[in-house]
DRENTORKOL-3810 file (N, C-alpha, C; in nm, 4 decimals):
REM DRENTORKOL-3810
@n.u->2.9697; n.v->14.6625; n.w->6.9911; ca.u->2.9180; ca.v->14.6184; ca.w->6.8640; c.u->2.8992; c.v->14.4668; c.w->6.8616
@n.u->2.9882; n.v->14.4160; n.w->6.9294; ca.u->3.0003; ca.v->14.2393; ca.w->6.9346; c.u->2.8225; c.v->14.1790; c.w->6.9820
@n.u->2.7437; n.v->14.2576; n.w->7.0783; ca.u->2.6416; ca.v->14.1925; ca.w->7.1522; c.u->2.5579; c.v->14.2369; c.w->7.0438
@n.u->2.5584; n.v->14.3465; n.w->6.9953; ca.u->2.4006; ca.v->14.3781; ca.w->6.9076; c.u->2.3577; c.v->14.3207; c.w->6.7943
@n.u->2.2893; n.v->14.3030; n.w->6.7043; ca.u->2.2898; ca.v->14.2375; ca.w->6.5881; c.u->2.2511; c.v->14.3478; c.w->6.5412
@n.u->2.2793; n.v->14.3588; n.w->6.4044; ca.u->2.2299; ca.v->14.5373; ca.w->6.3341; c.u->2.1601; c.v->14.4369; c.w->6.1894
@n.u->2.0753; n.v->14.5304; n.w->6.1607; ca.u->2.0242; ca.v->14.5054; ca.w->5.9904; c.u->2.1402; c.v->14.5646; c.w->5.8947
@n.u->2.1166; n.v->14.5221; n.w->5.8062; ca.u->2.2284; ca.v->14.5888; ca.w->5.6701; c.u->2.2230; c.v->14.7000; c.w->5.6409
@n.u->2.1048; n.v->14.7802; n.w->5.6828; ca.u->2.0850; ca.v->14.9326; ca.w->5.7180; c.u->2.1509; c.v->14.9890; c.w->5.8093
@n.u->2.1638; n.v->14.9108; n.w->5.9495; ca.u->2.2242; ca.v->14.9803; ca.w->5.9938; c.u->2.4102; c.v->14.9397; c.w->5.9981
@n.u->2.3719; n.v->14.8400; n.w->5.9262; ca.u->2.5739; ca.v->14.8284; ca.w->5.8801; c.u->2.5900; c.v->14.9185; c.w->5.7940
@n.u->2.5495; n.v->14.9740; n.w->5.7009; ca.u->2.6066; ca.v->15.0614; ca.w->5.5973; c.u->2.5963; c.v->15.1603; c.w->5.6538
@n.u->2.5296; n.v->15.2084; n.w->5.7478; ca.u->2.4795; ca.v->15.3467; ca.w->5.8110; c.u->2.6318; c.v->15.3361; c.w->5.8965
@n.u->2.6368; n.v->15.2516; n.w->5.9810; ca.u->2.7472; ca.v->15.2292; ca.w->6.1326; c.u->2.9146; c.v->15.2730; c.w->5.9962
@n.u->2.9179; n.v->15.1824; n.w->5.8924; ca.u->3.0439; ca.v->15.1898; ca.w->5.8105; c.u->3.0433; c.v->15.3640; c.w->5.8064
@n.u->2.9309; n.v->15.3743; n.w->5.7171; ca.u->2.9523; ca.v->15.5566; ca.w->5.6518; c.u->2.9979; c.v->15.6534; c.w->5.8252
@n.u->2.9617; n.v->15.6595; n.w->5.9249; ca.u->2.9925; ca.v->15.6914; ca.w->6.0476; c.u->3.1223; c.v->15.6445; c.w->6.0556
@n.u->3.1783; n.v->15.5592; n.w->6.0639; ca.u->3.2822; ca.v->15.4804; ca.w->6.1254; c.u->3.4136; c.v->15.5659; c.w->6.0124
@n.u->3.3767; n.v->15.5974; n.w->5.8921; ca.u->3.4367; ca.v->15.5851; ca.w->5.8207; c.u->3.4204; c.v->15.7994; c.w->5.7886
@n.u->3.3745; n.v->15.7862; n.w->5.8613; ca.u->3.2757; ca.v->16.0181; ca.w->5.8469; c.u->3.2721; c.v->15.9906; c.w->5.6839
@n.u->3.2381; n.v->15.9438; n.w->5.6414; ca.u->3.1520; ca.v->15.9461; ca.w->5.5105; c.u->3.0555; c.v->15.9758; c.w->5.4393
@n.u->3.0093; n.v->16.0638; n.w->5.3674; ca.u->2.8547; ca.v->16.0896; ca.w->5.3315; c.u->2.7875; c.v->16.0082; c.w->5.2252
@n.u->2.6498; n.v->15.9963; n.w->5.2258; ca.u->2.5987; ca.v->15.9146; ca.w->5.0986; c.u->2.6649; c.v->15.9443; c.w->4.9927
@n.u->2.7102; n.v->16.0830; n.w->4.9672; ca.u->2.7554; ca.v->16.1239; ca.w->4.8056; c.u->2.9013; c.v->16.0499; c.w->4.8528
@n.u->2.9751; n.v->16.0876; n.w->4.9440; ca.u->3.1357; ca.v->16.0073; ca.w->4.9258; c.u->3.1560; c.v->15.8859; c.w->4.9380
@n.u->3.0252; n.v->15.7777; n.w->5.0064; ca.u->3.0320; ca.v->15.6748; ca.w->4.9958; c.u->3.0210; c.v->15.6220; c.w->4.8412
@n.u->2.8948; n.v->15.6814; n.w->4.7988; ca.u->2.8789; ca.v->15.6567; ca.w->4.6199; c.u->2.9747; c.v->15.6890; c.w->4.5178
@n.u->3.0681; n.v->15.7379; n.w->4.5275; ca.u->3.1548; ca.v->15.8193; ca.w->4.4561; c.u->3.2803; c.v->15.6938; c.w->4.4703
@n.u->3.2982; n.v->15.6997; n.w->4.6135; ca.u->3.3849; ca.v->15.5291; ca.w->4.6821; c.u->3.4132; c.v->15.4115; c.w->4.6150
@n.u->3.2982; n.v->15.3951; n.w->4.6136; ca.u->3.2106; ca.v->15.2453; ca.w->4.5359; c.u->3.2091; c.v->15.2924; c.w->4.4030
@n.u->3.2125; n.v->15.3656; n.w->4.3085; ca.u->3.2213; ca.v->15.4204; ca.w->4.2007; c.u->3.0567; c.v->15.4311; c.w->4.1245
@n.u->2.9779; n.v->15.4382; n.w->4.2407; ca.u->2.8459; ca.v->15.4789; ca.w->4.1376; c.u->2.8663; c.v->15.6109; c.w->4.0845
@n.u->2.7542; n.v->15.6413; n.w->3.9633; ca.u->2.7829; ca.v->15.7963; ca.w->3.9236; c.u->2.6848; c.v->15.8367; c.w->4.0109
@n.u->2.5788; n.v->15.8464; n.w->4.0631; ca.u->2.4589; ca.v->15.8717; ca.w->4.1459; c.u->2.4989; c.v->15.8688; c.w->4.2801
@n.u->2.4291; n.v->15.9076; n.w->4.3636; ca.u->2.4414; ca.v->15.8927; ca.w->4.4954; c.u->2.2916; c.v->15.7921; c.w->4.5174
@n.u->2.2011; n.v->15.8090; n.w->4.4221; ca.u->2.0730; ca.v->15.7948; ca.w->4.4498; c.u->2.0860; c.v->15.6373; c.w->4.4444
@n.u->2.0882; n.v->15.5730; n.w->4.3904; ca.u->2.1617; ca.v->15.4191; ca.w->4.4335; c.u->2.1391; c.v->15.3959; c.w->4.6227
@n.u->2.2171; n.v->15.4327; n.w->4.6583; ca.u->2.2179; ca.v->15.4380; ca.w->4.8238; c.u->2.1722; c.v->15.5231; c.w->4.8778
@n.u->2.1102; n.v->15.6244; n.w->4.8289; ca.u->2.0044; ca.v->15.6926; ca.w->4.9268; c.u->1.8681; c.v->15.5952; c.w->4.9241
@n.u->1.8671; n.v->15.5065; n.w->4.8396; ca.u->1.7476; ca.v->15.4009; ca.w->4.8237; c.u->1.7437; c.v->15.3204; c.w->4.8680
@n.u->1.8792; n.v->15.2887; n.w->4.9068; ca.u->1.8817; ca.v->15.1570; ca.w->5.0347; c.u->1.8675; c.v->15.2247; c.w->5.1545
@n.u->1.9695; n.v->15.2938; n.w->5.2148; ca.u->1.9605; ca.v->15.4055; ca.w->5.3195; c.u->1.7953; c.v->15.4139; c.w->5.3574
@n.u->1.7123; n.v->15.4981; n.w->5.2805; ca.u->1.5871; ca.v->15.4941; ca.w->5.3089; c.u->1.5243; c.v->15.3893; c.w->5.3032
@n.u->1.5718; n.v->15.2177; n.w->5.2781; ca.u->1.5112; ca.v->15.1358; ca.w->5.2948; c.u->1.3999; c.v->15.0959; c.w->5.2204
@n.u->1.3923; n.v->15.1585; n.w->5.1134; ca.u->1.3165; ca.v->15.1276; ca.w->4.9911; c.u->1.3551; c.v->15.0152; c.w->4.8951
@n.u->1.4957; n.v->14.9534; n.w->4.9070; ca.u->1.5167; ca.v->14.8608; ca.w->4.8525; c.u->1.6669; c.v->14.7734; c.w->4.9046
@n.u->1.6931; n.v->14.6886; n.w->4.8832; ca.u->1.7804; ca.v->14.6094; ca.w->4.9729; c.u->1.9076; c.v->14.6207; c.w->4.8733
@n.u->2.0585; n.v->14.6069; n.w->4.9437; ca.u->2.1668; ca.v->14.6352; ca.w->4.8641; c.u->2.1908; c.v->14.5156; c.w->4.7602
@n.u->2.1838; n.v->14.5371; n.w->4.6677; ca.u->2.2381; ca.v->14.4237; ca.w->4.5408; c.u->2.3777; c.v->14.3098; c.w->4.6177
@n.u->2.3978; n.v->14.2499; n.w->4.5402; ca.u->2.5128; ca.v->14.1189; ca.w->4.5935; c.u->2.6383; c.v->14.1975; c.w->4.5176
@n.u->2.6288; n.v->14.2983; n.w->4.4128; ca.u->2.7170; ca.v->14.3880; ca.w->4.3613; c.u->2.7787; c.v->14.5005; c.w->4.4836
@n.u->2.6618; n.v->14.5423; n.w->4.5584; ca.u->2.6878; ca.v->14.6550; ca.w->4.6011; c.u->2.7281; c.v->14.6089; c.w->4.7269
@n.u->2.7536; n.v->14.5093; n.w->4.7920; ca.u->2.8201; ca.v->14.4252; ca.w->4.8960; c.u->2.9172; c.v->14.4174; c.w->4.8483
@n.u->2.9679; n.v->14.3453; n.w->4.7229; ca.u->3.0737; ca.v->14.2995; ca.w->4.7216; c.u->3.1779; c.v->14.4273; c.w->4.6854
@n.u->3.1083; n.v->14.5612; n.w->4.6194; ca.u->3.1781; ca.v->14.6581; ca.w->4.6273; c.u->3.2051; c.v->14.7241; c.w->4.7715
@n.u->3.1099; n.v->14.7067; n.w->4.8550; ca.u->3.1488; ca.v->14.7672; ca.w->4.9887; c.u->3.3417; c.v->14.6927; c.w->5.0324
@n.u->3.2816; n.v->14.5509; n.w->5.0490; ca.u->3.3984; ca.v->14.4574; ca.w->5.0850; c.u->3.5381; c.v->14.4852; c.w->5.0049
@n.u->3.4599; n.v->14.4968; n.w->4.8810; ca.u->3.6010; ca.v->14.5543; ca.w->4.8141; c.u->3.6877; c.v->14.6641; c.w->4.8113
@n.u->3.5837; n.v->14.7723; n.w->4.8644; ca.u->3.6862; ca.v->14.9182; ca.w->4.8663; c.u->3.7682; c.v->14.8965; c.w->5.0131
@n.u->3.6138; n.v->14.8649; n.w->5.1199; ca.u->3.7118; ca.v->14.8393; ca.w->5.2498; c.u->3.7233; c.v->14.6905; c.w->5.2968
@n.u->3.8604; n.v->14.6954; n.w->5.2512; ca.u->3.8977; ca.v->14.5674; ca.w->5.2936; c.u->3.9366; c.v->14.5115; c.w->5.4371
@n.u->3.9204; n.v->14.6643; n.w->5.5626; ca.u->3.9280; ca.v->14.6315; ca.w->5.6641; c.u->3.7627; c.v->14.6131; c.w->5.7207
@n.u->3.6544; n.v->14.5634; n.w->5.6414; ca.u->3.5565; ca.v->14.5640; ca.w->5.6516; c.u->3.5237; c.v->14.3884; c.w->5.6867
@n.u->3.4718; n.v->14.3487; n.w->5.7687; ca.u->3.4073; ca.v->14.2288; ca.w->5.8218; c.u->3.2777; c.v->14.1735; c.w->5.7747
@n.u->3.3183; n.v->14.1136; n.w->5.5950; ca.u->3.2166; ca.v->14.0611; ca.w->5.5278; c.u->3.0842; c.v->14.0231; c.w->5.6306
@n.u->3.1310; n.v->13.8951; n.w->5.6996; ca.u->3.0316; ca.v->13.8518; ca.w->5.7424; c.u->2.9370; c.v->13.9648; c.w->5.8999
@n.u->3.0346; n.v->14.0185; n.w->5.9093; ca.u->2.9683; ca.v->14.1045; ca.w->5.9683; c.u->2.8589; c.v->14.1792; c.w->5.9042
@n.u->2.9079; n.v->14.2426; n.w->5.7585; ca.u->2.7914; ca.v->14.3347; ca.w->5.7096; c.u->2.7150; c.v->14.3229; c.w->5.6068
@n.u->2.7063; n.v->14.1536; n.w->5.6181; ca.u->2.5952; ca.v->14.0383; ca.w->5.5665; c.u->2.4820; c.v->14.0145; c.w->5.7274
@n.u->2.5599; n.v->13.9688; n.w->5.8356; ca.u->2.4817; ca.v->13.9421; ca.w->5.9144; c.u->2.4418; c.v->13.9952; c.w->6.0466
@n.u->2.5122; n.v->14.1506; n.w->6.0631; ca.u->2.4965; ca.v->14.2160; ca.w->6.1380; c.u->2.5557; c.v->14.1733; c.w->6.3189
@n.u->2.6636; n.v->14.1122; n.w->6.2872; ca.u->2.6757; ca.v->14.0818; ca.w->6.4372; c.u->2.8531; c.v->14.0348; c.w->6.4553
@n.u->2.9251; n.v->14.0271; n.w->6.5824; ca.u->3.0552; ca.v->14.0496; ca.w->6.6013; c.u->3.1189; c.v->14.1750; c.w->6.5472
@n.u->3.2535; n.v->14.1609; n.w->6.5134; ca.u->3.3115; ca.v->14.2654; ca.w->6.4772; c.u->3.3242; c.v->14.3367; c.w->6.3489
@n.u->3.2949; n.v->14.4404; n.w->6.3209; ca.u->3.2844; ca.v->14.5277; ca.w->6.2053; c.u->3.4190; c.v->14.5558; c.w->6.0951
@n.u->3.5085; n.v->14.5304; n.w->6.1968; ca.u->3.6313; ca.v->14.5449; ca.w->6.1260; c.u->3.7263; c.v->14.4515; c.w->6.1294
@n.u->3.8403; n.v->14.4252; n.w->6.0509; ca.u->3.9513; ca.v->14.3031; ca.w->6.0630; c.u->4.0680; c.v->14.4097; c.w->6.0448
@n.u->4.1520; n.v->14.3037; n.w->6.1237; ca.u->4.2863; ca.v->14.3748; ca.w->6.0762; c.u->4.3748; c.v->14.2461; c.w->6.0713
@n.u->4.4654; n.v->14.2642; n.w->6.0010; ca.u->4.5597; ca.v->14.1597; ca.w->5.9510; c.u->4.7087; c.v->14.1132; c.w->6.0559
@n.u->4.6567; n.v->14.0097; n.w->6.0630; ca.u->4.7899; ca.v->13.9268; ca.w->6.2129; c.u->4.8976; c.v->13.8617; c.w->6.1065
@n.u->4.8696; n.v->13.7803; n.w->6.0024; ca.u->4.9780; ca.v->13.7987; ca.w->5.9352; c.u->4.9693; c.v->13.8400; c.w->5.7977
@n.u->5.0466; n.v->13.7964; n.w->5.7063; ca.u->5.0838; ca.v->13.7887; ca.w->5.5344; c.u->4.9168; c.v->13.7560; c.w->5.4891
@n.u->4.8748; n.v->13.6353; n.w->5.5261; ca.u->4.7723; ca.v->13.5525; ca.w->5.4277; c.u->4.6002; c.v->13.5767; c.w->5.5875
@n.u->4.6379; n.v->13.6011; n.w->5.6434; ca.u->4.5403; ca.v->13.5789; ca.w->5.7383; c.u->4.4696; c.v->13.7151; c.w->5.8242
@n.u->4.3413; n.v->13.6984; n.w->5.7734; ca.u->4.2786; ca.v->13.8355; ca.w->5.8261; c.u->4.1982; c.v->13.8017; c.w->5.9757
@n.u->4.2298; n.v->13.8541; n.w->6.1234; ca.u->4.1371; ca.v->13.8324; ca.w->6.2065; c.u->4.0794; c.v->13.9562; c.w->6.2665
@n.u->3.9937; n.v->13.9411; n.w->6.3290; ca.u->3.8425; ca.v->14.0195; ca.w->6.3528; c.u->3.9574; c.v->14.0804; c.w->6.4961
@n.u->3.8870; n.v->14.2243; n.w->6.5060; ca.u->4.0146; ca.v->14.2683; ca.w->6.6594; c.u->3.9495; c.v->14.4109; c.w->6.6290
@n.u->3.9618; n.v->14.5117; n.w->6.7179; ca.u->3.9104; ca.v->14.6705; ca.w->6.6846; c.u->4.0046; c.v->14.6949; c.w->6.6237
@n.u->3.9729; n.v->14.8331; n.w->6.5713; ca.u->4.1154; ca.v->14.9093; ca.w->6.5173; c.u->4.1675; c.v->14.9569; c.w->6.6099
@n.u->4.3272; n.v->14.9446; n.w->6.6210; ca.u->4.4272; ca.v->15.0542; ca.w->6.6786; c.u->4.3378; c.v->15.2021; c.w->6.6646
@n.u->4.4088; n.v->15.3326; n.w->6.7391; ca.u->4.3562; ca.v->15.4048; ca.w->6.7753; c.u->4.4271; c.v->15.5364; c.w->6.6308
@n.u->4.5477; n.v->15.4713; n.w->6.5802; ca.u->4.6989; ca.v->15.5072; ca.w->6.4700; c.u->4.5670; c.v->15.5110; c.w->6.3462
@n.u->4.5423; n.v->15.3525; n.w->6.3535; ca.u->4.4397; ca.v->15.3396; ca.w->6.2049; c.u->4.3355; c.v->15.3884; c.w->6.2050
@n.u->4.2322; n.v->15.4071; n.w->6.2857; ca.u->4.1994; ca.v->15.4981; ca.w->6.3016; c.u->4.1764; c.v->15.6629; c.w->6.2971
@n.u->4.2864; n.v->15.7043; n.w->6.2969; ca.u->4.3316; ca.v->15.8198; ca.w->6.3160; c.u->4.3694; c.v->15.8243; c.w->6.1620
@n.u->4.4059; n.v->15.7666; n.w->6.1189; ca.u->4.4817; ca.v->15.7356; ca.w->5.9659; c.u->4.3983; c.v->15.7215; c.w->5.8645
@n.u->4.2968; n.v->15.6307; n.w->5.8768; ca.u->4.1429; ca.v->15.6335; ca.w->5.7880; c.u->4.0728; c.v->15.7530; c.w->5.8213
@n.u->4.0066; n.v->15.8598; n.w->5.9152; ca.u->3.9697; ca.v->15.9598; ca.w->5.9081; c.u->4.0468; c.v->16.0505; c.w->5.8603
@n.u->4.1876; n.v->16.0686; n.w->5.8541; ca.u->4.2477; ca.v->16.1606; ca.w->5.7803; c.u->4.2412; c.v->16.1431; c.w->5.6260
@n.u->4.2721; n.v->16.0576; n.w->5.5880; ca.u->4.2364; ca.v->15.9895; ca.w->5.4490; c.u->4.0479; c.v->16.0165; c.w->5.3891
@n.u->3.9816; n.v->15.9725; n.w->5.4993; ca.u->3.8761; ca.v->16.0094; ca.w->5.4097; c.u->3.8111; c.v->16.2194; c.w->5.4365
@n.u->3.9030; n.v->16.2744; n.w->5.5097; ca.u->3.8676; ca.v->16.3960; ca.w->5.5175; c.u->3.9541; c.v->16.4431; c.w->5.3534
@n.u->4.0714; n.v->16.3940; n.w->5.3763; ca.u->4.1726; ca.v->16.4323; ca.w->5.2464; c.u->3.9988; c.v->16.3948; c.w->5.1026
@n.u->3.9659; n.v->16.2878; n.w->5.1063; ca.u->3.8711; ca.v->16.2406; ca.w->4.9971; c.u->3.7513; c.v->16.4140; c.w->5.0174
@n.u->3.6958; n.v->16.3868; n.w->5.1118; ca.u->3.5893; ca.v->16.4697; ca.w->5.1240; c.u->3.6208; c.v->16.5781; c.w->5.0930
@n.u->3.7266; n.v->16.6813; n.w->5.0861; ca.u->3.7482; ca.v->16.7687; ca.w->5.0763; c.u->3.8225; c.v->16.8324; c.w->4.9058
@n.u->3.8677; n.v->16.6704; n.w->4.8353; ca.u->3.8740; ca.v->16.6872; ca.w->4.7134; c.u->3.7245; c.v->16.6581; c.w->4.6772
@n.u->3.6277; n.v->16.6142; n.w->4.7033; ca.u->3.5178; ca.v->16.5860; ca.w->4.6462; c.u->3.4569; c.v->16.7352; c.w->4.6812
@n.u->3.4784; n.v->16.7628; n.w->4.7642; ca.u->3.3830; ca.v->16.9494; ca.w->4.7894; c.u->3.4562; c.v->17.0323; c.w->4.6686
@n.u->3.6200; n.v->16.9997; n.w->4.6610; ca.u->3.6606; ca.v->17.1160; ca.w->4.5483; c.u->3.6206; c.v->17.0828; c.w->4.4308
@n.u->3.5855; n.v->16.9440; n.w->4.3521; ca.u->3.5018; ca.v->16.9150; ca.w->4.2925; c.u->3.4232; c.v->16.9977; c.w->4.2335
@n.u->3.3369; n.v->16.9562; n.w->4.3085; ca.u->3.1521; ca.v->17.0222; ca.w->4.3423; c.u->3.2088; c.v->17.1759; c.w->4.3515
@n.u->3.2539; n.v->17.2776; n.w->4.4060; ca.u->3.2825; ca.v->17.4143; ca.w->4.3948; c.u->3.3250; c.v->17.4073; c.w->4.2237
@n.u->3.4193; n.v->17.3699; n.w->4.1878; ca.u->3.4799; ca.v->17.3855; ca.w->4.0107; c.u->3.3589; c.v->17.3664; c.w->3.9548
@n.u->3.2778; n.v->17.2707; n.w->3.9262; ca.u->3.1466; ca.v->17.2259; ca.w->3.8887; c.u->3.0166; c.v->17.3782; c.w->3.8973
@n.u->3.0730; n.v->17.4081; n.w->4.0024; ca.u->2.9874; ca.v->17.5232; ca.w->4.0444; c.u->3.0385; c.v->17.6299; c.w->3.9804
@n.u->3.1179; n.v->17.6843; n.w->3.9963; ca.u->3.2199; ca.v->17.7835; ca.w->3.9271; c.u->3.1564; c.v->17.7957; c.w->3.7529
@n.u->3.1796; n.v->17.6731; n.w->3.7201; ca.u->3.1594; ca.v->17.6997; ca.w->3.5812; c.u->3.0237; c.v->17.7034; c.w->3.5478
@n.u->2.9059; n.v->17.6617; n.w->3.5798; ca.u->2.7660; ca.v->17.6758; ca.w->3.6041; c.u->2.7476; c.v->17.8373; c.w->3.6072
@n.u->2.8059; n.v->17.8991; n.w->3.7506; ca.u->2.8362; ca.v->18.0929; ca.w->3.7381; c.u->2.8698; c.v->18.0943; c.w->3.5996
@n.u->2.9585; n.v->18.0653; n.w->3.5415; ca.u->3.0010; ca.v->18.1168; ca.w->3.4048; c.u->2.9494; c.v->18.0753; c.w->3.2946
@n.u->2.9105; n.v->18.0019; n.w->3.2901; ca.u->2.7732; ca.v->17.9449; ca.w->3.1793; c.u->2.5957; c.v->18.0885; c.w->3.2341
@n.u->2.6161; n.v->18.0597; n.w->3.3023; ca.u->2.4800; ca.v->18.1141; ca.w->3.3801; c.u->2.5273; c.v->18.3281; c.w->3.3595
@n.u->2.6275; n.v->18.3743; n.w->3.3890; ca.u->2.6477; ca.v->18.4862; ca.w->3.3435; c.u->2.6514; c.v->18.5009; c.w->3.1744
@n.u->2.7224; n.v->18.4274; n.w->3.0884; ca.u->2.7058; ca.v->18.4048; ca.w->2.9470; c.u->2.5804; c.v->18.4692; c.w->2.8839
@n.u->2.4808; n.v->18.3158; n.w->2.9515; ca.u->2.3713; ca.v->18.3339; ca.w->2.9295; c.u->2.2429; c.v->18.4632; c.w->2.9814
@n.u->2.2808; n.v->18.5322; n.w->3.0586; ca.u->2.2073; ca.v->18.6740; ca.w->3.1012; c.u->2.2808; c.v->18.7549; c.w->3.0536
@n.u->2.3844; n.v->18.7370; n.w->3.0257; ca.u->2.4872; ca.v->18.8384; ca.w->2.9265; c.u->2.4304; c.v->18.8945; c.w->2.7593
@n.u->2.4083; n.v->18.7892; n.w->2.7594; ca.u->2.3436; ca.v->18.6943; ca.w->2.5754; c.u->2.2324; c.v->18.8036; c.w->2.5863
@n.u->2.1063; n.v->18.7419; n.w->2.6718; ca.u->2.0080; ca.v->18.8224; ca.w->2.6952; c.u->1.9743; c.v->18.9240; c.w->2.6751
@n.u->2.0478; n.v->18.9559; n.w->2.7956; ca.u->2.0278; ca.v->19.0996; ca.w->2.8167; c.u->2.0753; c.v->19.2022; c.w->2.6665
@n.u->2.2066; n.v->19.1311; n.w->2.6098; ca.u->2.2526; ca.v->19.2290; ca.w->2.4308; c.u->2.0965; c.v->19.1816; c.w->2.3829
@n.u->2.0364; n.v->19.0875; n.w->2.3963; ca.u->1.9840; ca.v->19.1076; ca.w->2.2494; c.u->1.8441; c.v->19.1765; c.w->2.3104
@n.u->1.8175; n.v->19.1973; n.w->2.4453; ca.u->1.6873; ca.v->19.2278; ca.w->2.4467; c.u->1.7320; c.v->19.4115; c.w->2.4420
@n.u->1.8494; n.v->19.4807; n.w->2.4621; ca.u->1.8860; ca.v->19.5613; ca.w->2.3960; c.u->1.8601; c.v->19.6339; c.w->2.3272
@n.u->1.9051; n.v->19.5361; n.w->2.2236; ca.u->1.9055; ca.v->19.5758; ca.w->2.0789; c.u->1.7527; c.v->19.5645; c.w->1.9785
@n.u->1.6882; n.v->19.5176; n.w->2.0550; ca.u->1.5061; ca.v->19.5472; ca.w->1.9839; c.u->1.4818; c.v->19.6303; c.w->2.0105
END
């Protein structure tokens, strides 16, 4: 990663990978209500706000501002002491520790989306329920 220079497309693209993240769990992350926000950068239709940077930086704080402003060195920091953040890969532990964490996320965000669904079935039977009595009864 150190030799290439990437666009901000492909830093947010390399993070959501780095991180097994999807557009919807990245958006959800960052606390948009939409996903569509970043499917608009993603597709490159419009460039990320100075908001939506500084929310990246802010959720992951093992994230390398200037890296995913300028596309080049290291992507990630990890902390050598108390007050001081330096640029280094991740251990193989943290690693291992952030993909478990964001599978734990992804997988409350799918039960989510299933409950969401669930009740849609039950609104949606109601309503052919409804129906069907009154077309019935004529």
């Amino acid at each position: 990663m150190k030799d290439s220079t990437l666009d901000i497309y492909e830093c947010i693209e390399f993070l959501m990978e780095s991180k097994k993240m999807t557009v919807y769990g990245l958006s959800k992350t960052l606390g948009f209500e939409k996903p569509a926000k970043l499917y608009t950068i993603l597709n490159r239709r419009t460039k990320p706000s100075f908001d939506t940077l500084v929310s990246i930086t802010r959720r992951f704080e093992d994230v390398n501002g200037d890296w995913l402003l300028r596309g080049t060195g290291d992507p990630f920091l990890i902390k050598n002491t108390p007050n001081t953040l330096i640029t280094n890969p991740i251990t193989e532990i943290e690693v291992l520790h952030e993909r478990t964490k964001n599978l734990e996320k992804q997988v409350a965000d799918r039960d989510e989306v299933i409950d969401l669904l669930k009740q849609q079935i039950m609104i949606l039977r109601e309503v052919i329920n409804h129906s069907h009595h009154n077309s019935v009864g004529v």
